[in-house]
N, C-alpha and C positions, 0 to 999 in steps of 0.2 A: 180534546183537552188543550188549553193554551195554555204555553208557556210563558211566563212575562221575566226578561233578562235584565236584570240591574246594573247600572252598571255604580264605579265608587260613589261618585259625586251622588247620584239616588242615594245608596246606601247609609251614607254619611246623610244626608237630609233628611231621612225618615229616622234612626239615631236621633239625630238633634231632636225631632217635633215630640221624639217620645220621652226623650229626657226634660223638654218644657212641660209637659202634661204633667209627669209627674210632680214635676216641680210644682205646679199650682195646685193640685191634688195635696201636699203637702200646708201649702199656705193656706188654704182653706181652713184646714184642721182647726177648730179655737186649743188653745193653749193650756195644758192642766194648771187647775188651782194649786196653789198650794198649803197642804193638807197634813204641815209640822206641828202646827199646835192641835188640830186633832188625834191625830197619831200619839203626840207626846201627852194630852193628856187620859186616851186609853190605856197605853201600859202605866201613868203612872196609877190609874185605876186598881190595874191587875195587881200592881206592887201592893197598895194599900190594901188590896183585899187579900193579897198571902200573910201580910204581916200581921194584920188582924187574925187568920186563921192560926198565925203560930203562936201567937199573944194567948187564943182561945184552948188550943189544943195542947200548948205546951209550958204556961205558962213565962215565957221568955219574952224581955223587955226589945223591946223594937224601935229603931231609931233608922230614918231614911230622911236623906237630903240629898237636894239635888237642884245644882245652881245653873242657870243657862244664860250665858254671857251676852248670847246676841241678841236677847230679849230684857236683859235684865229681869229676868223671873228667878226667885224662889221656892221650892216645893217641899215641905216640910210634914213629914207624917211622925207621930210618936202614938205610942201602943198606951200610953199614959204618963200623967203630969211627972211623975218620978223619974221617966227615963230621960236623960240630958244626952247631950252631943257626946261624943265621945274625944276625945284630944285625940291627936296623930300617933301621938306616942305611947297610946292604949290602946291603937290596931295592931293586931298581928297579920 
């Protein structure tokens, strides 16, 4: 069985070429899309469909909005024409 003795300077060279590799191994990678306006418009999905269900199940008027500044979007669900926004000052 042979022994092979390193000495630093090896040691520190193989180090480095394995920390290049990785490094390319990385850049290779392509980059994730991104995937905020799908994401954001399945839960508002899910929103829309509990509110519907409470609309259905319990009679209760449902009012959901929701602004997203860095899109400039809107998202606006009512359970029906009757139910209006509500003022600030009629949350508790």
């Amino acid at each position: 069985m042979e022994t092979q003795v390193l000495n630093d300077q090896q040691i520190i060279e193989e180090q480095s070429h394995q920390n290049e590799r990785q490094h390319q191994a990385l850049e290779k990678k392509p980059r994730k899309r991104d995937r905020s306006t799908e994401n954001l418009k399945k839960r508002w999905r899910t929103l829309v469909k509990t509110g519907r269900k409470l609309h259905q199940d319990y009679g209760a008027d449902v009012y959901f909005s929701i602004s997203i500044s860095r899109k400039h979007k809107d998202f606006v669900f009512r359970s029906g024409e009757a139910v209006l926004p509500m003022l600030p000052v009629d949350l508790v």
